[in-house]
Steps between C-alpha positions, in 0.01 A plus 500: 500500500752218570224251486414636136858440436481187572239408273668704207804307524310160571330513169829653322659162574198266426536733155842416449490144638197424187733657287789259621226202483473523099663196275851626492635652188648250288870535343550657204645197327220271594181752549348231216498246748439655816155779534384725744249472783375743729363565849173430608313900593398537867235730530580576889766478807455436826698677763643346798304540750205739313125386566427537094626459180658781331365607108796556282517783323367498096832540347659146652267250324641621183845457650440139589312377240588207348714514125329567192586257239465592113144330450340755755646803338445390104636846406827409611718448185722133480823538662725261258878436540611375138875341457671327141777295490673406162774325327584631158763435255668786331776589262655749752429451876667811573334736253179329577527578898606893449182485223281386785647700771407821308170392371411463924624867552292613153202382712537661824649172645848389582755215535499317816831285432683381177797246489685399203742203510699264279360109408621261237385356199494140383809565297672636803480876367458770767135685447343791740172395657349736757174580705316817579173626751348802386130628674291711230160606548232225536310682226799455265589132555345346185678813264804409655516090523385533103783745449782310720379130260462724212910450340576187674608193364291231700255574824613199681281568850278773541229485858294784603299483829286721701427495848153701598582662865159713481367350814822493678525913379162560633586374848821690493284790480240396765750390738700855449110738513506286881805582615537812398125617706684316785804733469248749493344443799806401697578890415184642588598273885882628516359831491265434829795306714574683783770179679761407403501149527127543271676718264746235462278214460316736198842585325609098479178421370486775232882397411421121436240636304650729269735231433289287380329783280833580367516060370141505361596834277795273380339182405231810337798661329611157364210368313449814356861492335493147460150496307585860294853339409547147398817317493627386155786239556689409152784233451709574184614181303811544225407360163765331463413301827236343377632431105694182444777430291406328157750345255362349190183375749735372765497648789853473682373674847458201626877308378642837604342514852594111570819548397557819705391288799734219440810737529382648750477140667802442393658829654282412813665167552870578407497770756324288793823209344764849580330572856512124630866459348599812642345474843496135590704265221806722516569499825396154636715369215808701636416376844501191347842482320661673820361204714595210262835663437556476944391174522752382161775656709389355821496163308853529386660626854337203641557250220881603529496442865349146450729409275830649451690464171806262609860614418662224233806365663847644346647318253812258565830623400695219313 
């Protein structure tokens, strides 16, 4: 019985260690770059110490096989992540972000952040200007990048990518069918224990392993919401950003911004004139006089005891 043990638990952990062996999972910002191997299949263990290999049981090839990619299953449909980024120029940036924020909840999507701040014009008028992230459904993304261009004034910028992940997916999925008949078997072992320090040993490994289940069904759970939503990123432009100032064909922008940067050159370098007048002319200047004024006095006290004014003698009385 105990040597039967043995062997169970032997080829639980050369199950879980093939399931450690695969390619690890790459992140989920750079699963482009980065695929997804797997562990070579073993089709037997030897025990310490036993005269003969040991046959594994018909359930653990399939739990050690290596990952399936996307060109061995061709009924597997493309798992596609698609994003758009724009840069539009409308009459009201703030209208035009609340108009987009309720087109994403009219489709079943939402809005991931919007910001709305304060920029100038050339003529130095205060305009809004804001951004906003919505994710609609994938299915949806053309209806919706046609309606968000469809009042604006100018499409300055407008990229759409997609990023196939189908192979990446379909090792998610191979990775998670192996460790899950681990888990399985790891059960079916706990449940024959009989020490402590076995049971143990059992319990850590199924632990580790449920962990990492628990990762693969998030980096699962991702692309699916990454590749059934896609991420529409839109900068909003004022009008009156973009729309220069025009007298008679002249176009003073330019005079006014020059001049605008003169004064404040001017401003710049009367203040930094105040700061070294205040700080360093000022008072070496009053050192200055208080040092010359000592040294006039010391002059005189010691001119005076150099030379002494004579007394004129009294007259003569006649």
């Amino acid at each position: 019985m105990k040597r039967n043990l043995l062997f169970l638990f032997l080829i639980a952990s050369l199950l879980v260690g093939a399931c450690a062996s695969s390619a690890a999972s790459p992140s989920i910002a750079d699963s482009r770059a980065v695929g997804f191997g797997g562990g070579a299949p073993q089709d037997a263990v030897q025990a310490p110490g036993a005269p003969e290999q040991m046959a594994l049981p018909a359930a653990m090839p399939a739990a050690t096989a290596a990952p399936m990619n996307s060109a061995a299953n061709p009924s597997q449909p493309r798992i596609v992540i698609q994003n758009a980024d724009l840069s539009i120029v409308v009459k009201d940036p703030q209208a035009k972000m609340l108009a987009i924020g309720a087109m994403a909840q009219r489709l079943g999507g939402f809005v991931v952040s919007s910001n709305m701040y304060e920029t100038y014009t050339g003529d130095n008028i205060k305009v809004p200007e804001g951004s906003i992230t919505i994710r609609i459904p994938a299915s949806d993304l053309d209806s919706a990048l046609n309606e968000i261009k469809a009042d604006a004034v100018d499409v300055q910028t407008e990229n759409r990518s997609g990023q196939d992940v189908t192979d990446q997916y379909v090792d998610l999925q191979s990775q998670l069918k192996a460790k899950q008949a681990a888990e399985t078997k790891l059960y079916e072992i706990l449940q024959k224990t009989e020490k402590a320090e076995d049971t143990l040993m059992v319990f850590n490994q199924l632990t580790q392993i449920q962990s990492e289940i628990e990762v693969l069904k998030g980096q699962i759970n991702y692309y699916d919401q990454a590749a059934a939503l896609s991420a529409v990123s839109v900068r909003l432009v004022a009008e009156q950003t973009i729309k220069p100032i025009e007298i008679a064909g002249w176009q003073p922008q330019g005079v006014a911004r020059d001049a605008v940067q003169a004064l404040v050159n001017f401003f710049q370098g009367f203040a930094s004139f105040l700061i070294w007048l205040v700080i360093l002319i000022i008072p070496v200047a009053a050192v200055l006089i208080v040092l010359l004024a000592l040294l006039w006095r010391l002059l005189r006290w010691f001119w005076r005891k150099v030379f002494p004014k004579k007394t004129p003698p009294p007259a003569a009385v006649g």
